[in-house]
Each structure stands twice: as structure tokens, then as C-alpha cells.
Biopython code that builds the backbone (N, CA, C, O; Angstrom):
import numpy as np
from Bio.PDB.StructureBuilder import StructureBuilder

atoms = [
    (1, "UNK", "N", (0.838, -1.184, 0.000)),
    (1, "UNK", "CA", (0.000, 0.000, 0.000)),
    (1, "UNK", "C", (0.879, 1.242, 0.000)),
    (1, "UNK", "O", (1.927, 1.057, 0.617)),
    (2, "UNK", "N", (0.726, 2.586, -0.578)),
    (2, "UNK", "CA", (1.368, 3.602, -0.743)),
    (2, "UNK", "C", (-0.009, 4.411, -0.337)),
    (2, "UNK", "O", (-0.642, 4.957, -1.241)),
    (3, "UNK", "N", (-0.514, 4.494, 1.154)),
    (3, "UNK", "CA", (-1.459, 5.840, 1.451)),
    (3, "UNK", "C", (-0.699, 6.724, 1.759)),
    (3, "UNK", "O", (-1.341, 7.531, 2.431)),
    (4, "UNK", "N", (0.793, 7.180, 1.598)),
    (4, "UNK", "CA", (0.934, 7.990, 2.178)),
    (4, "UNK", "C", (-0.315, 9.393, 2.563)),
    (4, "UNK", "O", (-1.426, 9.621, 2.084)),
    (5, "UNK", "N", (0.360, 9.991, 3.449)),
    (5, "UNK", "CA", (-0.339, 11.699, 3.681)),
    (5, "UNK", "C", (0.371, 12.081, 2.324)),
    (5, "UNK", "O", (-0.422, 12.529, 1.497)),
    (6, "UNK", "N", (1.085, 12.041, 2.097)),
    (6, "UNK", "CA", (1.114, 13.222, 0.621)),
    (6, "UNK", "C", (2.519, 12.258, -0.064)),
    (6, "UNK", "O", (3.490, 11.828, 0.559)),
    (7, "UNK", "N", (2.224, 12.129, -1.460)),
    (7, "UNK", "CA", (2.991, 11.498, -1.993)),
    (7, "UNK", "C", (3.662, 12.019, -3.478)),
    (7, "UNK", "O", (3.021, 12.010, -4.529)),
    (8, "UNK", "N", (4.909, 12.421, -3.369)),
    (8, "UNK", "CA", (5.544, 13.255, -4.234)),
    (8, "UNK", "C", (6.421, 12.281, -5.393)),
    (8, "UNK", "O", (7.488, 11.692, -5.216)),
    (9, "UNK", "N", (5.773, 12.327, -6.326)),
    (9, "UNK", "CA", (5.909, 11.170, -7.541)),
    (9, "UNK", "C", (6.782, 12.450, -9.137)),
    (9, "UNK", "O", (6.240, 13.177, -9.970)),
    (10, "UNK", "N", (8.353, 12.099, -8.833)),
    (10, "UNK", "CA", (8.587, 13.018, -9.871)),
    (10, "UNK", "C", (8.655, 14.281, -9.656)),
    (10, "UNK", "O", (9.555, 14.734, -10.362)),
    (11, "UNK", "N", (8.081, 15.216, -8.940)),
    (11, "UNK", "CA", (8.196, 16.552, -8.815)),
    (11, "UNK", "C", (9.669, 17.418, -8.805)),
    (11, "UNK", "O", (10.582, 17.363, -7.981)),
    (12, "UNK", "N", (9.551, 18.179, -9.953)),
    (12, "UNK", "CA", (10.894, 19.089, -9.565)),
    (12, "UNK", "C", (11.292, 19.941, -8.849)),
    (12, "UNK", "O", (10.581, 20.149, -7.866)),
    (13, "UNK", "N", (12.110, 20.495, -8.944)),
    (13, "UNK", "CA", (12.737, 21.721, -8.001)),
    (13, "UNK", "C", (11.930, 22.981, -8.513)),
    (13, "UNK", "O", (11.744, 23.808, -7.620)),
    (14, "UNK", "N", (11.577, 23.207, -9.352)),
    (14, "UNK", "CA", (10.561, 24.375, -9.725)),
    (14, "UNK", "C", (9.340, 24.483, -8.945)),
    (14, "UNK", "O", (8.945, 25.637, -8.778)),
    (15, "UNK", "N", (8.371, 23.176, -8.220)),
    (15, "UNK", "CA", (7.962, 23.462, -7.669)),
    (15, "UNK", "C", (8.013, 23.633, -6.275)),
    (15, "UNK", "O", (8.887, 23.065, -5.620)),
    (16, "UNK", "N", (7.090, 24.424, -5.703)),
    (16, "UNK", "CA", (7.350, 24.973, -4.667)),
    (16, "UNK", "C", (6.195, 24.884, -3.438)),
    (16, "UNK", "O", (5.169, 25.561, -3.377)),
    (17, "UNK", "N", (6.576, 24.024, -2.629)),
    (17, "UNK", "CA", (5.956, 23.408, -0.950)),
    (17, "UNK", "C", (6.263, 23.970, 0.000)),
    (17, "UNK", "O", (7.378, 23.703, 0.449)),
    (18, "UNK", "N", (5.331, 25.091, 0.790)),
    (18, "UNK", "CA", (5.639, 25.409, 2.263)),
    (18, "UNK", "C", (4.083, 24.915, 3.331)),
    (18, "UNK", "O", (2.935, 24.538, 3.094)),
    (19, "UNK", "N", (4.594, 25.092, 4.075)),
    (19, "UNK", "CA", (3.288, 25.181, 5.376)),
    (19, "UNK", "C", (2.608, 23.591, 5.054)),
    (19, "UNK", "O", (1.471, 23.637, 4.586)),
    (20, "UNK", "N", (3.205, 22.182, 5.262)),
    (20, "UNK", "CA", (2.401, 21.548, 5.045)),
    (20, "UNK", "C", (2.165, 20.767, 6.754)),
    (20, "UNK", "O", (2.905, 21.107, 7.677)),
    (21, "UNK", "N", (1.176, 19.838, 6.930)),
    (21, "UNK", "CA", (1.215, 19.161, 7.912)),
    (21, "UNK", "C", (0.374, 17.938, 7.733)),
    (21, "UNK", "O", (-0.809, 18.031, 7.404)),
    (22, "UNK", "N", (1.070, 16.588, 7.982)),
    (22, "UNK", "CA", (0.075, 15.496, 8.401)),
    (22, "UNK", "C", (0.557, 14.864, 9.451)),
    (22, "UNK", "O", (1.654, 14.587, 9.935)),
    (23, "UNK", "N", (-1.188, 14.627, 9.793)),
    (23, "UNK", "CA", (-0.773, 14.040, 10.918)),
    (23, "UNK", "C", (-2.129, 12.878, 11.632)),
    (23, "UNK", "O", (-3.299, 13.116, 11.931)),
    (24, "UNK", "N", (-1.617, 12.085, 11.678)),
    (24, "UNK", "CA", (-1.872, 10.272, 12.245)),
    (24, "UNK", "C", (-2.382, 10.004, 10.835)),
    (24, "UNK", "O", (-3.600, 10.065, 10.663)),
    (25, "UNK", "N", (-1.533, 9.695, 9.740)),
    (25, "UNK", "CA", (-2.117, 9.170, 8.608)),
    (25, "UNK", "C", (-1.242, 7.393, 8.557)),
    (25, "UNK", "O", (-0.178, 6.982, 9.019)),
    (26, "UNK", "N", (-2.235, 6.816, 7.839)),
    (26, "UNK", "CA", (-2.293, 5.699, 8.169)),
    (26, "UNK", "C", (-0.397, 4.420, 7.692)),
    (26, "UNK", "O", (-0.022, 3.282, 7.975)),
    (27, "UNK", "N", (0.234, 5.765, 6.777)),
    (27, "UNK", "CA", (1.186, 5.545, 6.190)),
    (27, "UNK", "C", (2.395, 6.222, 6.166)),
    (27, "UNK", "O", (2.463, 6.837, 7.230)),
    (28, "UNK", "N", (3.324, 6.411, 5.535)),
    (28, "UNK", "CA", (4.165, 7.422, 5.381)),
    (28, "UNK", "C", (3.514, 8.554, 5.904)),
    (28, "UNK", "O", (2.305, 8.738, 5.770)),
    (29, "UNK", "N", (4.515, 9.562, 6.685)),
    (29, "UNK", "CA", (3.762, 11.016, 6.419)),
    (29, "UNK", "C", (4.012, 11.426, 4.834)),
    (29, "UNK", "O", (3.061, 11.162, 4.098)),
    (30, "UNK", "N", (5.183, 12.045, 4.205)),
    (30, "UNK", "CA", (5.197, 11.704, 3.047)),
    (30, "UNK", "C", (6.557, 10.917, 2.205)),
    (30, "UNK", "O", (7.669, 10.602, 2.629)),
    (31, "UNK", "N", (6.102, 10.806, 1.222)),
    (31, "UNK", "CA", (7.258, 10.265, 0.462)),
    (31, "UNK", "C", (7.402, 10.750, -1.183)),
    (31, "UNK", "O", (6.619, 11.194, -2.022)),
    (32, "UNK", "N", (8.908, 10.394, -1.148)),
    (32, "UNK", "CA", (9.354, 11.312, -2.220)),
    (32, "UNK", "C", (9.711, 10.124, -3.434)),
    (32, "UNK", "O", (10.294, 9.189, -2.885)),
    (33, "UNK", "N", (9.585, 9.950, -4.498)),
    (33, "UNK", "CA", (9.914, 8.971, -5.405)),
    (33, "UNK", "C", (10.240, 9.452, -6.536)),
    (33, "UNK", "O", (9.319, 9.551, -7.347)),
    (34, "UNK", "N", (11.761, 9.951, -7.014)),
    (34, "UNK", "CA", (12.563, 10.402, -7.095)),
    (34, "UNK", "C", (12.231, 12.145, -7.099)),
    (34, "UNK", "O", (11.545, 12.603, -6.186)),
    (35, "UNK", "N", (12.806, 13.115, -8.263)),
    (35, "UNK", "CA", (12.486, 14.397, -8.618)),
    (35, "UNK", "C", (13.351, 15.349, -7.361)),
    (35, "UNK", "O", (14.078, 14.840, -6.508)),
    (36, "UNK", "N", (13.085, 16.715, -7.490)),
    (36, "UNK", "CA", (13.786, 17.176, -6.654)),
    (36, "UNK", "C", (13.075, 18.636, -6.154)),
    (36, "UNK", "O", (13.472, 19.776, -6.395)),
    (37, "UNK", "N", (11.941, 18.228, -5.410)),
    (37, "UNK", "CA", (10.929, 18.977, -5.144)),
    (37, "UNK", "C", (11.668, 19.867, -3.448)),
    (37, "UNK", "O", (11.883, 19.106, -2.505)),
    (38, "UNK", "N", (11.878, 20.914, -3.316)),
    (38, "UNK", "CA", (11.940, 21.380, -1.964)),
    (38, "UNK", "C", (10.805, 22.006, -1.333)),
    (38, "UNK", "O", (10.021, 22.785, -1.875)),
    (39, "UNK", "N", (10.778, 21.457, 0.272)),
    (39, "UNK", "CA", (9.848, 21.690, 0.637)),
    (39, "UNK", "C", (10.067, 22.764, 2.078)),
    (39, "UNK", "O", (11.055, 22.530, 2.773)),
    (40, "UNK", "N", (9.396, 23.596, 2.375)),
    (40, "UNK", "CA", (10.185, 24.400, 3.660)),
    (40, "UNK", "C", (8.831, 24.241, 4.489)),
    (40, "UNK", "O", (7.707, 24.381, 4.006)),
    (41, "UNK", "N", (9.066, 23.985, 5.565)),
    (41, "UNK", "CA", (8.319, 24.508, 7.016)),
    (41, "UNK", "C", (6.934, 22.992, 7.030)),
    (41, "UNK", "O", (5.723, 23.161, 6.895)),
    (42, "UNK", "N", (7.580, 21.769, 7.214)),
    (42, "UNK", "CA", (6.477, 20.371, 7.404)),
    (42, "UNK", "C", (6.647, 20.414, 8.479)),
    (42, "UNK", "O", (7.569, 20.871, 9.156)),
    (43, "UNK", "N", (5.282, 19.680, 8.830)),
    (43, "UNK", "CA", (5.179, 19.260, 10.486)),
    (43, "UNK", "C", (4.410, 17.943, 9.993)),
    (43, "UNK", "O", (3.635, 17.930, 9.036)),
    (44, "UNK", "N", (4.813, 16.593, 10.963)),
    (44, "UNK", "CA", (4.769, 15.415, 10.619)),
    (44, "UNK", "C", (4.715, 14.810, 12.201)),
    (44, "UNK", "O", (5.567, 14.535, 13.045)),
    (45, "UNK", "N", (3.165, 14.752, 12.127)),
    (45, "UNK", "CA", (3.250, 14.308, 13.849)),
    (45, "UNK", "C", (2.149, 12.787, 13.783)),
    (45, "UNK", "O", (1.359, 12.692, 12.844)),
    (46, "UNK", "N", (2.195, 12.058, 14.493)),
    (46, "UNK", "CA", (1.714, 10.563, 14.823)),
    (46, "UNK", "C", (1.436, 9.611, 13.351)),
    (46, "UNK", "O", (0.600, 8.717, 13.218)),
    (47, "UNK", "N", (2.202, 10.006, 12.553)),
    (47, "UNK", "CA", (2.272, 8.918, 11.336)),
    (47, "UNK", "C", (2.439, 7.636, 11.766)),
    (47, "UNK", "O", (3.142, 7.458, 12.761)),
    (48, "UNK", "N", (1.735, 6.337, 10.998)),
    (48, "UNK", "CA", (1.830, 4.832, 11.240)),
    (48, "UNK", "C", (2.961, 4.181, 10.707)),
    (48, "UNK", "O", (3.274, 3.000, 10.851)),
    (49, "UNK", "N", (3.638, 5.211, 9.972)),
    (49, "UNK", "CA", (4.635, 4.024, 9.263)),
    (49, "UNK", "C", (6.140, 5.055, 9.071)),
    (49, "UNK", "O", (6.505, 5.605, 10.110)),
    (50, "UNK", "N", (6.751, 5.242, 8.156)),
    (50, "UNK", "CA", (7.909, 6.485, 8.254)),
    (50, "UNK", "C", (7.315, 7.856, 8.241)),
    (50, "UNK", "O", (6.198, 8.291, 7.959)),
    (51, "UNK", "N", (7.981, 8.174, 8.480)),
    (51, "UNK", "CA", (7.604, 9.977, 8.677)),
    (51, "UNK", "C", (8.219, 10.559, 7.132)),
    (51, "UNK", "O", (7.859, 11.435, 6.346)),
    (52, "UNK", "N", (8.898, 9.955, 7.159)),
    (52, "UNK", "CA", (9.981, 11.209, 5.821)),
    (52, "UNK", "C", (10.632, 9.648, 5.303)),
    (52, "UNK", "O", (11.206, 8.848, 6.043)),
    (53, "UNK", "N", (10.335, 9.461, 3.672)),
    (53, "UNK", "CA", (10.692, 8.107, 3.515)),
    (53, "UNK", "C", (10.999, 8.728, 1.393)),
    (53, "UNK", "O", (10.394, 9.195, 0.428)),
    (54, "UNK", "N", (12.065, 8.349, 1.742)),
    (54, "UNK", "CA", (12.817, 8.886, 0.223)),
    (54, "UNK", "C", (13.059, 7.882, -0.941)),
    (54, "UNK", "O", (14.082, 7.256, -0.662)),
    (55, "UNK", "N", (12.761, 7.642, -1.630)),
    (55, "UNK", "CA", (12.953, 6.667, -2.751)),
    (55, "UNK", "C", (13.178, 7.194, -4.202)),
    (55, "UNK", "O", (12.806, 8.306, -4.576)),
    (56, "UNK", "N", (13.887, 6.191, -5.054)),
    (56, "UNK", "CA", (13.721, 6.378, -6.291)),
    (56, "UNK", "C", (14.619, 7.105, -7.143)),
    (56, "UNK", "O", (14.744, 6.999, -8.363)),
    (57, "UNK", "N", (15.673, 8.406, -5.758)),
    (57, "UNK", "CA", (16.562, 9.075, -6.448)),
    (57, "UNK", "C", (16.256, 10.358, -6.540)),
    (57, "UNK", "O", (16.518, 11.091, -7.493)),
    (58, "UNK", "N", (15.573, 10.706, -5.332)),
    (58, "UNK", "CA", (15.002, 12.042, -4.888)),
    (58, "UNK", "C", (16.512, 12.707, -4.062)),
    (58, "UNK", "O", (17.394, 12.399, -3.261)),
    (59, "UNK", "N", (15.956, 13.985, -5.064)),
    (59, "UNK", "CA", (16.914, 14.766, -4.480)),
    (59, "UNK", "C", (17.157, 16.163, -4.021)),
    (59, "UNK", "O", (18.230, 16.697, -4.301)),
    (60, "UNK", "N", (16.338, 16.734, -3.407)),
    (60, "UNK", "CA", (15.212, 17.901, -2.888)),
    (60, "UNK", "C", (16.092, 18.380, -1.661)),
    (60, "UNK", "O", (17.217, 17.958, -1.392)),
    (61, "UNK", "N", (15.409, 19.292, -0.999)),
    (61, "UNK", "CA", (15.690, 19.501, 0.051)),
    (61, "UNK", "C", (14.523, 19.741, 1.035)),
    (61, "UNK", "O", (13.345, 20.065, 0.882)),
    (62, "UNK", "N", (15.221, 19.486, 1.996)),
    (62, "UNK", "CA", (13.211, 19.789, 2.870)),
    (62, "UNK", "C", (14.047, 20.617, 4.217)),
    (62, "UNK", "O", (14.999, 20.117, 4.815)),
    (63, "UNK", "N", (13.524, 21.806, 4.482)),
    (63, "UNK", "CA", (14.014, 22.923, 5.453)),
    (63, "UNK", "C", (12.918, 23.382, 6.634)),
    (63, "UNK", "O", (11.981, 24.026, 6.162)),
    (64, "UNK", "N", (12.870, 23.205, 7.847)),
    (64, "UNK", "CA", (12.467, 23.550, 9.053)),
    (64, "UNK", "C", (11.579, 22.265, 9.049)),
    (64, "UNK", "O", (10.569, 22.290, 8.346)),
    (65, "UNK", "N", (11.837, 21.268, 9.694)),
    (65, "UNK", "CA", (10.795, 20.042, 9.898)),
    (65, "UNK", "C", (10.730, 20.053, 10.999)),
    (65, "UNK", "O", (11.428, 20.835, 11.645)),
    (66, "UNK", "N", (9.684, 19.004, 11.723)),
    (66, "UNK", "CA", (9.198, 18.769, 12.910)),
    (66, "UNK", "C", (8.783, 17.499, 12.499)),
    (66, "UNK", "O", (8.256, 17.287, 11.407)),
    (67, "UNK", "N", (8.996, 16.699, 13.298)),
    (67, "UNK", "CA", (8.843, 15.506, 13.159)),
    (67, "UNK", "C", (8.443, 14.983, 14.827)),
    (67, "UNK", "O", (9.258, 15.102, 15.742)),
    (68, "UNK", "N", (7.126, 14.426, 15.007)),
    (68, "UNK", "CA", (7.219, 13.593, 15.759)),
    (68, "UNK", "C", (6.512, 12.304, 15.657)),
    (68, "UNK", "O", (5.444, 12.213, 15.051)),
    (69, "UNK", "N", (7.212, 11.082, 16.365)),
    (69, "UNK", "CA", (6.537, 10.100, 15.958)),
    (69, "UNK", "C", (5.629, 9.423, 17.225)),
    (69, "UNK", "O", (5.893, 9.747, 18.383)),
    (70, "UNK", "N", (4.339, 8.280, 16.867)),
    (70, "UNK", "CA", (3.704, 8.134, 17.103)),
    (70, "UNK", "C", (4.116, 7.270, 18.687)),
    (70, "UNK", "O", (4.961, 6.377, 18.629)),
    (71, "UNK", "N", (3.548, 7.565, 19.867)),
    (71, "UNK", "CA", (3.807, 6.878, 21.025)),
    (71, "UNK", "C", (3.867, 5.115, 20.781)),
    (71, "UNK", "O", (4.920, 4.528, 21.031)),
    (72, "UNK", "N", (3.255, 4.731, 20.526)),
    (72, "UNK", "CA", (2.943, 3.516, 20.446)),
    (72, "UNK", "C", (3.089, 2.973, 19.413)),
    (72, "UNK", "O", (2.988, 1.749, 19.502)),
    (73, "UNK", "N", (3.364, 3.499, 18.064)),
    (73, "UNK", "CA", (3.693, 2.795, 16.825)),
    (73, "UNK", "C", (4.724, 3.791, 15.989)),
    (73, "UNK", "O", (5.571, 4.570, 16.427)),
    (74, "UNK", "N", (4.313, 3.457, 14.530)),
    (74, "UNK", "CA", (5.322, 4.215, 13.830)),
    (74, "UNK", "C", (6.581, 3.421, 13.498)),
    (74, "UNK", "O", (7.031, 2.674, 14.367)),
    (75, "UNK", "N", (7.180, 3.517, 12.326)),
    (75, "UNK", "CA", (7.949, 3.147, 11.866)),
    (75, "UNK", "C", (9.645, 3.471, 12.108)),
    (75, "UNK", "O", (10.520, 3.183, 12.924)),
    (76, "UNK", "N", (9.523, 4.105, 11.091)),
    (76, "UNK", "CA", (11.265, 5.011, 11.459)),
    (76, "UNK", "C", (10.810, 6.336, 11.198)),
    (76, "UNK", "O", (9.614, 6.583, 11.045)),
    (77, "UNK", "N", (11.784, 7.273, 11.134)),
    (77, "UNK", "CA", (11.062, 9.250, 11.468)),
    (77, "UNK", "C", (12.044, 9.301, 10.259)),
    (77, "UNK", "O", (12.298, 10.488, 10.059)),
    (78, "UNK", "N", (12.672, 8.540, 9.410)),
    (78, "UNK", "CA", (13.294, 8.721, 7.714)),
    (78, "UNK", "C", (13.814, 7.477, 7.816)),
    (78, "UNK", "O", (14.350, 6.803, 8.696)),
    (79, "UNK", "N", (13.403, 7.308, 6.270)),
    (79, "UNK", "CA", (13.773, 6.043, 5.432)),
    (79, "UNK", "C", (14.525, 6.605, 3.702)),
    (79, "UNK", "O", (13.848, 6.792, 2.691)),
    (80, "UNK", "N", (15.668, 6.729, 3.780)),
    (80, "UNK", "CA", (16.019, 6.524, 2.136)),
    (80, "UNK", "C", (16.540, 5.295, 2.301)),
    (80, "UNK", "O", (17.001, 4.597, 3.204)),
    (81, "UNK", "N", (16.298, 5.244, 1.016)),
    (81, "UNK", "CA", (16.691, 4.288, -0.188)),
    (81, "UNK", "C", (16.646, 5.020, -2.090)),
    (81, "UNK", "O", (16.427, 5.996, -2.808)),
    (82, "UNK", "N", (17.009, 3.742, -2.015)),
    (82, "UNK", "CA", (17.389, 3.706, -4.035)),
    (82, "UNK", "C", (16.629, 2.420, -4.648)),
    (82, "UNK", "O", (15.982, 1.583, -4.018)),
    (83, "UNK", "N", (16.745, 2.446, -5.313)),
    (83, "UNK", "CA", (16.622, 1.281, -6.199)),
    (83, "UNK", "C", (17.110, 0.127, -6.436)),
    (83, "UNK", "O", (16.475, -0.924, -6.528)),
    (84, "UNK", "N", (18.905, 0.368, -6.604)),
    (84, "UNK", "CA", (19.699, -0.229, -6.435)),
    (84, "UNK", "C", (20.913, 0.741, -7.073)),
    (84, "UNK", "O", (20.804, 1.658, -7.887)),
    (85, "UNK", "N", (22.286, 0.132, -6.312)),
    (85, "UNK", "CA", (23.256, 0.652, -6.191)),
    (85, "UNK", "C", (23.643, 1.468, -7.731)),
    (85, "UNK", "O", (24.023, 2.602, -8.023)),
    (86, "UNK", "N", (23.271, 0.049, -8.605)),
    (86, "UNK", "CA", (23.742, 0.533, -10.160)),
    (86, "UNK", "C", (22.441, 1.299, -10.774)),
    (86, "UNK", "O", (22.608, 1.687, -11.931)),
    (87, "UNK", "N", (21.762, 1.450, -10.461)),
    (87, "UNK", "CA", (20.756, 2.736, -10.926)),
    (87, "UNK", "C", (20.588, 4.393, -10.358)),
    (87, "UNK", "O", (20.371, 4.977, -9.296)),
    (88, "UNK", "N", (20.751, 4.606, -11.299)),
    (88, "UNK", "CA", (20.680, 6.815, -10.990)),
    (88, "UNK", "C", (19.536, 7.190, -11.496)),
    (88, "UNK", "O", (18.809, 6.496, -12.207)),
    (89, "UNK", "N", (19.285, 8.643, -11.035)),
    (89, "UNK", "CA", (19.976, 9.093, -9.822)),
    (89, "UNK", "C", (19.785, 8.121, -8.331)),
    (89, "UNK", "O", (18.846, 7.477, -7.864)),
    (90, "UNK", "N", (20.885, 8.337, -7.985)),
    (90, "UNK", "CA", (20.597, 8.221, -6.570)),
    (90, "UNK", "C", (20.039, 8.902, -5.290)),
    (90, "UNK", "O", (20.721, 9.881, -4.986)),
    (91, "UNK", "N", (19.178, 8.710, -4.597)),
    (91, "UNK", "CA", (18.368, 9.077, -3.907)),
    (91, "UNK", "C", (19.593, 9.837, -2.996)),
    (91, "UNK", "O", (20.514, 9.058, -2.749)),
    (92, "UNK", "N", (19.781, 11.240, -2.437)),
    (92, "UNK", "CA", (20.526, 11.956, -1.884)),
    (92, "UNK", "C", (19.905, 13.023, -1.255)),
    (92, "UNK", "O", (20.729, 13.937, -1.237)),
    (93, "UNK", "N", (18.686, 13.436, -0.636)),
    (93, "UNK", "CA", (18.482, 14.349, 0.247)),
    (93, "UNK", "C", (19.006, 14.942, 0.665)),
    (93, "UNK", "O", (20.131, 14.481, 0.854)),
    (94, "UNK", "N", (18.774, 16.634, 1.278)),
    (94, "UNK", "CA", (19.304, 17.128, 2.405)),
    (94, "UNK", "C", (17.976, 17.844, 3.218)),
    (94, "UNK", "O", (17.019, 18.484, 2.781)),
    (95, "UNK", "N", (18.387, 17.417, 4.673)),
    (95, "UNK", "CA", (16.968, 17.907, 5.323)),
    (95, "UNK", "C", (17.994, 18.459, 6.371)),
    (95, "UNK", "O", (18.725, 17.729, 7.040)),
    (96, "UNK", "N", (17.973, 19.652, 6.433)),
    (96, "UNK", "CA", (18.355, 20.771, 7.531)),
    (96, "UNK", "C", (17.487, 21.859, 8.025)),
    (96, "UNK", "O", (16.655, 22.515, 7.398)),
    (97, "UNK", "N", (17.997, 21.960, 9.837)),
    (97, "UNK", "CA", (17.125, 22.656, 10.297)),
    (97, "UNK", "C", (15.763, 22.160, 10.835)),
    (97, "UNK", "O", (14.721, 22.814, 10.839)),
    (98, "UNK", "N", (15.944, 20.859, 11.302)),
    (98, "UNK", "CA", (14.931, 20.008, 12.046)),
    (98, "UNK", "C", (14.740, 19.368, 13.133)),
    (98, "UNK", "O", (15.674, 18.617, 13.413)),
    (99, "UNK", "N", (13.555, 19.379, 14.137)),
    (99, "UNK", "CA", (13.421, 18.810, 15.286)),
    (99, "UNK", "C", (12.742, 17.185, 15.001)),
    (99, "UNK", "O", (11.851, 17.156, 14.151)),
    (100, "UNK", "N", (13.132, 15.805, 15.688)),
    (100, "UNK", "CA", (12.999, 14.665, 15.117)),
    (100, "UNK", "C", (12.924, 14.491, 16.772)),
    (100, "UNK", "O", (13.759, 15.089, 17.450)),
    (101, "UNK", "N", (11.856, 13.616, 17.448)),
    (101, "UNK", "CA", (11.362, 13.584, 18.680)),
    (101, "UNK", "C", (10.293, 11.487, 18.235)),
    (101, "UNK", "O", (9.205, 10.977, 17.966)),
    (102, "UNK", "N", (11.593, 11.221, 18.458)),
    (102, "UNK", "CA", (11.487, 9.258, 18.241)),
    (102, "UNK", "C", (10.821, 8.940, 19.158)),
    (102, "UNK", "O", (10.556, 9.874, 19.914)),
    (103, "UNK", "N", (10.274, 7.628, 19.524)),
    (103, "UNK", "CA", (9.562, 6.670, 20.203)),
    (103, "UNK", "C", (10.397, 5.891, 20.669)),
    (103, "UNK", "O", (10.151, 5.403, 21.772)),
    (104, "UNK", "N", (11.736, 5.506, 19.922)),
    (104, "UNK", "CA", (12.555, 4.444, 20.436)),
    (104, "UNK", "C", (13.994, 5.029, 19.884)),
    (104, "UNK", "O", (14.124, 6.150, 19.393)),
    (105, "UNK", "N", (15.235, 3.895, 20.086)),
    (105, "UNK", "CA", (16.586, 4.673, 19.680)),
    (105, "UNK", "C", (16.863, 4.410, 18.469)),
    (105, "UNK", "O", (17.822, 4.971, 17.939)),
    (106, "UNK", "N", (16.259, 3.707, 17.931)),
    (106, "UNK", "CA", (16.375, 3.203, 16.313)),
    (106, "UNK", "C", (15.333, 3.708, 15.426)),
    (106, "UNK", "O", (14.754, 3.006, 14.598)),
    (107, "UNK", "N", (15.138, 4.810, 15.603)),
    (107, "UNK", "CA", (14.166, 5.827, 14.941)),
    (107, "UNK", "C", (14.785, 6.075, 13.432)),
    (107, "UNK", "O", (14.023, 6.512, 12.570)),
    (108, "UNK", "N", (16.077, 5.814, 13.130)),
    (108, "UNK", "CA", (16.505, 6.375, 11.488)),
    (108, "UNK", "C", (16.942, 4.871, 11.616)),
    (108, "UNK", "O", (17.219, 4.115, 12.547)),
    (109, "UNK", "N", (16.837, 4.748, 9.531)),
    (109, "UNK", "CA", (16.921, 3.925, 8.875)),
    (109, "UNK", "C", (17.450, 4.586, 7.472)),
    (109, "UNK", "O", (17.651, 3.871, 6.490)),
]
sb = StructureBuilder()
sb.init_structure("model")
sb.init_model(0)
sb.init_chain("A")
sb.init_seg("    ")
for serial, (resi, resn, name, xyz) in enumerate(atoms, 1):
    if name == "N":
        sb.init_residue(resn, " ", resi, " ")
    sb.init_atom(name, np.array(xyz, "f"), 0.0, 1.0, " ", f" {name:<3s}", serial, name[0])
structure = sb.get_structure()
């Protein structure tokens, strides 16, 4: 299943994401599958599964986050990945300028 709260398929750097928020959605908060969309000022509170989960060769930036994850469940608070090693782009984020408030100590993946 892919419910994420908001799911960013391809998007470039031309467009432009501020002020977003989800929160207790049943999946990802969101996810990125590749493109290089930046996003400024998310808040990502009681998601079921990753909070911030990168795939495909996304390569964006995401600036002032808040992240918290769910007491009792929840996944990891970020997940990249790729595809595989020999396929580009490679998934390379930068997320600066963020508060990340885990459930457990193995909160990144």
C-alpha cells in the first residue's frame, strides 16, 4: 500500500511546498519517489509508518521540519533508499534545520 499523507511522484525543483502538515495518517507522512521537489516549514506528527521516507533518487531539500513520531507505533522518522546501487539518480536528500522527537533509539533507517 502507498497511502501515504502526501505522496511526491517526480516533482521538480521548480515546484514549490511550504506550510504543510500530516498528521496520524495511516502511512508514510510523506514520500518522495525520485524528482527534486523542496519543501520548507512540514510538520509530521503521529504517522503509522515512516515519517519522511525517500525513494527512487530524490533529491530535494526539505528545510524547518518537525517531526514527531507516534507513542505507540510508527515506523522510522526517515527512510532513504534507491533502487539499487547501479541505478541513478541516486536518492541523496538534504533535510536541515529540524526537530525529530522518536519513540525508540532506532528511529533512522
Amino acid at each position: 500500500d502507498e497511502l501515504n499523507g502526501i505522496s511526491f511522484a517526480g516533482i521538480g525543483s521548480g515546484t514549490k511546498v511550504e506550510y504543510i502538515q500530516v498528521h496520524q495518517n495511516l502511512d508514510d507522512g510523506v514520500e518522495f519517489f525520485g524528482g527534486g521537489v523542496n519543501i520548507k516549514h512540514l510538520v509530521l506528527t503521529g504517522n503509522d509508518d515512516d515519517s519522511i521516507d525517500t525513494d527512487n533518487g530524490y533529491n530535494g531539500h526539505i528545510q524547518y521540519a518537525i517531526v514527531v513520531q507516534r507513542a505507540a507505533g510508527g515506523d522510522n522518522i526517515t527512510e532513504a533508499s534507491s533502487v539499487s546501487s547501479s541505478v541513478t539518480p541516486q536518492s541523496n536528500p538534504i533535510i536541515s534545520n529540524f526537530t525529530f522527537v522518536g519513540n525508540r533509539t532506532n528511529a533512522f533507517r
